[in-house]
C-alpha positions as CSV (number, residue, x, y, z in Angstrom):
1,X,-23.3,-58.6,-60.3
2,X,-25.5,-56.7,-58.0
3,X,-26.4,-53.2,-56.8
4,X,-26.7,-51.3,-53.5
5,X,-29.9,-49.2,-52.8
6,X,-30.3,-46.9,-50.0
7,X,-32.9,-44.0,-49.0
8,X,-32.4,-41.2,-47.0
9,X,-34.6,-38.5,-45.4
10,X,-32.6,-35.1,-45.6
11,X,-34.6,-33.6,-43.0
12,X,-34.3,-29.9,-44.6
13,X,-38.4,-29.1,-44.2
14,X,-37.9,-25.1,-43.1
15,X,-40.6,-22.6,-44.4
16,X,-39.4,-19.1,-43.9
17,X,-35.6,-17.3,-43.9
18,X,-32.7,-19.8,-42.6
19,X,-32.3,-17.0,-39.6
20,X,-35.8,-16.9,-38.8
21,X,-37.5,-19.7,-40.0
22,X,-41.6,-19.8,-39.7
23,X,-41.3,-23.5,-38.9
24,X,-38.8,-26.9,-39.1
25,X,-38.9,-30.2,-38.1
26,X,-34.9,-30.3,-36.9
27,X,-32.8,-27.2,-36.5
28,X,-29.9,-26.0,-38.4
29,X,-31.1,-26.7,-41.7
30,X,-28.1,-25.3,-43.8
31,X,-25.3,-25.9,-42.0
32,X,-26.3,-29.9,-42.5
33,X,-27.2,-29.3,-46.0
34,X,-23.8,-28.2,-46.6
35,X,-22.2,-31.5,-45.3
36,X,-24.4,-34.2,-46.7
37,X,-22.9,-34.1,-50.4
38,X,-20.0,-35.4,-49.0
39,X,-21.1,-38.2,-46.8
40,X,-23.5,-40.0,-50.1
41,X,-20.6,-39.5,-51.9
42,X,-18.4,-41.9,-49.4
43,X,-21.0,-44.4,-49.2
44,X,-20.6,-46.2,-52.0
45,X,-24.0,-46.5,-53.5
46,X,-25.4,-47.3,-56.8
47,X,-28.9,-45.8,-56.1
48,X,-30.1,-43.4,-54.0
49,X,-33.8,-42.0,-53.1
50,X,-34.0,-38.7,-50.9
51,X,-36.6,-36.8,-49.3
52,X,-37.1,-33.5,-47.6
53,X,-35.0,-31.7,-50.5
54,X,-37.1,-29.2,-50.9
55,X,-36.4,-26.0,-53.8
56,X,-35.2,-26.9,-57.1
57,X,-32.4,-24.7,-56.3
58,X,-31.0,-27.2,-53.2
59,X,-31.8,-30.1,-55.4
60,X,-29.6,-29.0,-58.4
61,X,-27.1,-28.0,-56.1
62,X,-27.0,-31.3,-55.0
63,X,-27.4,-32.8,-58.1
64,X,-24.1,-30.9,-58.6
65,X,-22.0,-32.5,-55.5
66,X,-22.6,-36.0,-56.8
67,X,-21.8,-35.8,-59.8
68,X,-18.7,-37.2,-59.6
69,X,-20.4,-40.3,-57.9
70,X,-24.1,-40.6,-58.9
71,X,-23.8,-38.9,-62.6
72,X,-27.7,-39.4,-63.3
73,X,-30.5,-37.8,-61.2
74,X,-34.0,-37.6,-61.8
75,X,-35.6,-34.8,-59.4
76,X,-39.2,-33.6,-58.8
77,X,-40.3,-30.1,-59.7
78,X,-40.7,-27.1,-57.8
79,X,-44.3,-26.1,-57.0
80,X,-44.6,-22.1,-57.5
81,X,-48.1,-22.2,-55.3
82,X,-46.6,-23.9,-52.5
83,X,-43.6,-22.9,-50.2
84,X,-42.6,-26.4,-50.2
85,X,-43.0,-29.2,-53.1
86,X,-42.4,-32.6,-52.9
87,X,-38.8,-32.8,-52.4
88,X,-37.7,-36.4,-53.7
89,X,-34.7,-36.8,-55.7
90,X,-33.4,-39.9,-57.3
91,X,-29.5,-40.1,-57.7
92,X,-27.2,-43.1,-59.2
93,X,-24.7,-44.2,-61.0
94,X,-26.7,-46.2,-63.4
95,X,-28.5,-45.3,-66.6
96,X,-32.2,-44.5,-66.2
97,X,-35.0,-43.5,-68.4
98,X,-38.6,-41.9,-67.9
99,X,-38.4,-40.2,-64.7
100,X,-42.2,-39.0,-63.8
101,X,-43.9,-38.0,-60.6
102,X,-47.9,-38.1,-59.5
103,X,-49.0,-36.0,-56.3
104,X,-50.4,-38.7,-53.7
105,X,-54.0,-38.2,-53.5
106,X,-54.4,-38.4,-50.0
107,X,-53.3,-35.6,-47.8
108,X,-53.9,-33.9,-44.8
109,X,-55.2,-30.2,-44.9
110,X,-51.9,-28.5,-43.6
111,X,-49.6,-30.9,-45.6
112,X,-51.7,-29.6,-49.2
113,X,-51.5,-26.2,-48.2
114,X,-47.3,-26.5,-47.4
115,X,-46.3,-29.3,-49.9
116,X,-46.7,-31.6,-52.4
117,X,-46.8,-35.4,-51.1
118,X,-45.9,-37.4,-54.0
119,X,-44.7,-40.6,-55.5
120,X,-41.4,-40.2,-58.0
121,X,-40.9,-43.0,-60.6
122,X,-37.5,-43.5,-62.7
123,X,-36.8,-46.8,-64.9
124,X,-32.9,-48.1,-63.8
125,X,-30.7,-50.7,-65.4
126,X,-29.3,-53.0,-63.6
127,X,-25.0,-54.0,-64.0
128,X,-27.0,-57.0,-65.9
129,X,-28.8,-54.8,-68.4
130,X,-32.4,-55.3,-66.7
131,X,-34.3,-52.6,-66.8
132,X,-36.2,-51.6,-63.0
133,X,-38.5,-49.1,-61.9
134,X,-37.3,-47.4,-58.4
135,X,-40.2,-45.6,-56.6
136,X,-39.4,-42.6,-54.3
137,X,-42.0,-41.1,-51.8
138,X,-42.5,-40.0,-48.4
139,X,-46.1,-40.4,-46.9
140,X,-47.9,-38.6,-44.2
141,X,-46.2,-38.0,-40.6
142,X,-49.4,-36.2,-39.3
143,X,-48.5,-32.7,-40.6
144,X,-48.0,-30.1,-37.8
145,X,-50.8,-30.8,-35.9
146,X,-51.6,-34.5,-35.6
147,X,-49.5,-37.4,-34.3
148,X,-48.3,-39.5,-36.7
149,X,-50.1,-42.4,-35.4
150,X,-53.3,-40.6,-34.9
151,X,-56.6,-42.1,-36.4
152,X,-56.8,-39.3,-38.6
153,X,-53.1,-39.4,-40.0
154,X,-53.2,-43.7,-40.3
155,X,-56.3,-43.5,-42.4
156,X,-55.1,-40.9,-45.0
157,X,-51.7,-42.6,-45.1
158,X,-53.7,-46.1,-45.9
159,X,-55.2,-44.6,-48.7
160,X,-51.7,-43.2,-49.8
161,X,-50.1,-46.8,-49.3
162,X,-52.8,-48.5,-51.5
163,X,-52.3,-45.6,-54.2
164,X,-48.3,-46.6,-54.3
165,X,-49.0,-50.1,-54.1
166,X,-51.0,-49.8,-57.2
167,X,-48.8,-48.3,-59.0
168,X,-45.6,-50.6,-57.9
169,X,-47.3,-53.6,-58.4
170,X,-49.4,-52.8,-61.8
171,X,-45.9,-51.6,-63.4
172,X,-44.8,-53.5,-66.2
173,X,-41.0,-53.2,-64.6
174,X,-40.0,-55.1,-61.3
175,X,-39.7,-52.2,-58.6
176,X,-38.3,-51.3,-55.9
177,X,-40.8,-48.7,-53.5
178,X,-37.9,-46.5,-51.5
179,X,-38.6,-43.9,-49.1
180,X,-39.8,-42.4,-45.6
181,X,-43.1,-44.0,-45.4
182,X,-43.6,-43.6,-41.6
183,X,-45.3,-46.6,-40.8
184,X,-43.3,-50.0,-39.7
185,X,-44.7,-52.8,-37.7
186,X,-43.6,-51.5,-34.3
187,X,-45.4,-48.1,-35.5
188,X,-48.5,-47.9,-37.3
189,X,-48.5,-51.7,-38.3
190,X,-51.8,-51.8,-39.6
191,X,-50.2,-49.1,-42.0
192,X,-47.2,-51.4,-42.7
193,X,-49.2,-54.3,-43.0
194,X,-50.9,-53.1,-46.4
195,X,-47.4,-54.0,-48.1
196,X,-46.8,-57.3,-46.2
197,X,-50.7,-58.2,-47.7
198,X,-49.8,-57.3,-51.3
199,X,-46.8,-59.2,-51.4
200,X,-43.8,-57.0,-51.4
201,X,-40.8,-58.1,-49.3
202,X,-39.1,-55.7,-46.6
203,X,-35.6,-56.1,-48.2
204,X,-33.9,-54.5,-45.0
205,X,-35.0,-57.9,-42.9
206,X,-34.5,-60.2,-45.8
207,X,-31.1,-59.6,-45.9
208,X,-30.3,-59.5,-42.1
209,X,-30.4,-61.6,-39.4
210,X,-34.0,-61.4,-38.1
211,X,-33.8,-59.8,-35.6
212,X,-32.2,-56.5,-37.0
213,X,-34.3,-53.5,-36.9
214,X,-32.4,-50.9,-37.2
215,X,-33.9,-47.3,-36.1
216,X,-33.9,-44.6,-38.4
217,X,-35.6,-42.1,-36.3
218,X,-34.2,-42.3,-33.3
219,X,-35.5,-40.1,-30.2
220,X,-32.5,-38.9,-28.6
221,X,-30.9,-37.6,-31.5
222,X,-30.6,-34.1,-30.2
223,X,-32.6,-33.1,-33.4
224,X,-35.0,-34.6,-32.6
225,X,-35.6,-33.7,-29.1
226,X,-37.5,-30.2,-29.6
227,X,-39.8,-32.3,-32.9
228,X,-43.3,-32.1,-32.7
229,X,-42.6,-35.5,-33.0
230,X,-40.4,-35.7,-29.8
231,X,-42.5,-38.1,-28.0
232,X,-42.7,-41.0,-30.9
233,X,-40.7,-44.0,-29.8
234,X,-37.5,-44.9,-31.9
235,X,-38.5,-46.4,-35.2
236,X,-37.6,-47.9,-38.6
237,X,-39.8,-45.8,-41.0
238,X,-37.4,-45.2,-44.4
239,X,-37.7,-48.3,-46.3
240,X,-36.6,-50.4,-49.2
241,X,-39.5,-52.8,-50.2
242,X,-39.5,-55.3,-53.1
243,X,-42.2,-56.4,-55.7
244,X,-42.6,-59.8,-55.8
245,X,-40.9,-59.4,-58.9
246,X,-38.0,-57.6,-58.3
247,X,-37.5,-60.1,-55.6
248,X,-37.1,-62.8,-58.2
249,X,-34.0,-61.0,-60.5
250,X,-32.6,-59.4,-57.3
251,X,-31.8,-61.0,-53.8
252,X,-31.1,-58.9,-50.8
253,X,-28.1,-60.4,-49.2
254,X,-26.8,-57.5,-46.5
255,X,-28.2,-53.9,-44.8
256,X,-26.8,-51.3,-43.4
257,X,-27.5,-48.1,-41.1
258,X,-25.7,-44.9,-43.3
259,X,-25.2,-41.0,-42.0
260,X,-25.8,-42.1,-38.2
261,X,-22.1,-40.6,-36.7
262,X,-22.5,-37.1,-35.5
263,X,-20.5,-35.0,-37.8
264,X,-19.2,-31.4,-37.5
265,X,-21.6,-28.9,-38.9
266,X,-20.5,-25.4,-39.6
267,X,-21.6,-22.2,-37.3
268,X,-22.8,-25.1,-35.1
269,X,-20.8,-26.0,-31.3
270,X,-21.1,-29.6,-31.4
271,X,-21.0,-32.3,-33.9
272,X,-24.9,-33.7,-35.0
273,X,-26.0,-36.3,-37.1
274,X,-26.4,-34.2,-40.8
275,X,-30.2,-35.4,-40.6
276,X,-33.1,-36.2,-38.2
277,X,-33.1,-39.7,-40.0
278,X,-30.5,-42.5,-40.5
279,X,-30.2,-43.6,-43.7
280,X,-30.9,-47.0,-45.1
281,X,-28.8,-49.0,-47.6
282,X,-29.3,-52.8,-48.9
283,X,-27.2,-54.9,-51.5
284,X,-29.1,-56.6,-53.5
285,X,-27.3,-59.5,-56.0
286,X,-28.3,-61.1,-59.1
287,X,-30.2,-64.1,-58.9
């Protein structure tokens, strides 16, 4: 028996009106919001941990769309001060227990004032009947103003790391850490490196030849190519990493790239990818 786990960035960061938005990472926000319910739910997954799903009111929508799929989410709450929050959602088809969510103490100025960067926490059981913890987050990209290797944005997203890394590997439960963590050892390796040092296993190279990397954030996705972020070089940032001792009740034995196939959007003239990020997706089997 065994389970497959995959993360995905949504890429729906907009502040402002649809028609006139203030600001946004990648362009036609709605139009791909409306289409990604329907790619998760032919995917077949058991778990899956989002990001940049911002507004209770998108989140229970598509808490709604999968239900047919992945019955049991755990979201984050909406933060009234803020005209963002911290947008992770956790969706399965498992049972699971004691969602919770902590704000990540670290943060740059512009990223506190918009949002809420956070680390989610639900217990899941296994097919087996083991219980797991699955952590969800998405750590600092720079904000709006700094590059997302900058000095300034690698030293608040260390701090971040070590915060989740705490917490993963202090929990009584093996876990699984999920998420956009922008930071992989082509990028911001000294970042990445904090996980390698504590012991957790990448699961994505674990269970593929090693030399598969597959980008996530790729630069000449067309929604990518007006980003602040338009000059980063492609890179695996969303991530499935594995205590120690998750690693020995679960064994990662294939990966694969999801939601990478330009799709029809509607009120849009050509097909896109429905996200600025590929999604991720391992199977991990009983050992």
């Amino acid at each position: 028996m065994g389970l497959t786990v995959a993360t995905w960035n949504l890429g729906l960061l907009q502040v402002g009106p649809a028609r006139l938005p203030m600001f946004q990472f990648a362009p036609h926000v709605d139009a791909r919001a409306s289409v990604q319910a329907d790619l998760i739910c032919r995917s077949d997954l058991d778990i899956l941990a989002v990001q940049e799903c911002f507004g209770s009111a998108r989140r229970d929508r598509l808490t709604e769309q999968l239900a047919d799929h992945l019955p049991v989410a755990a979201t984050s709450p909406s933060q009234r001060l803020r005209p963002l929050d911290a947008g992770l959602m956790v969706a399965g088809r498992l049972a699971c227990r004691n969602p919770s969510i902590e704000r990540l103490g670290a943060r740059l100025v512009d990223e506190a004032i918009f949002a809420s960067p956070s680390l989610q926490r639900v217990e899941v059981r296994t097919p087996a009947g083991q219980w797991i913890a699955v952590y969800n987050t998405h750590t600092t990209a720079g904000g709006i103003f700094r590059h997302p290797e900058s000095r300034r944005a690698e030293a608040v997203r260390a701090r971040q790391f070590r915060q989740i890394i705490a917490r993963a590997a202090a929990d009584p439960l093996p876990a699984i850490v999920c998420g956009d963590i922008n930071a992989s050892p082509r990028v911001s390796p000294a970042n990445f490196a904090l996980f390698d040092q504590a012991g957790f296993i990448d699961a994505v190279q674990e269970a593929a030849d090693p030399n598969f990397a597959p980008v996530t954030w790729e630069q000449r996705n067309p929604l990518n190519i007006d980003s602040p972020h338009a000059t980063s070089p492609d890179q695996r940032i969303d991530h499935i990493l594995l205590t120690p001792a998750l690693r020995r009740i679960l064994r990662p034995t294939g990966s694969r790239r999801l939601f990478d196939e330009p799709v029809a959007l509607p009120g849009v003239d050509r097909p896109l990818t429905a996200s600025d990020h590929y999604g991720i997706a391992v199977r991990l089997e009983e050992e």
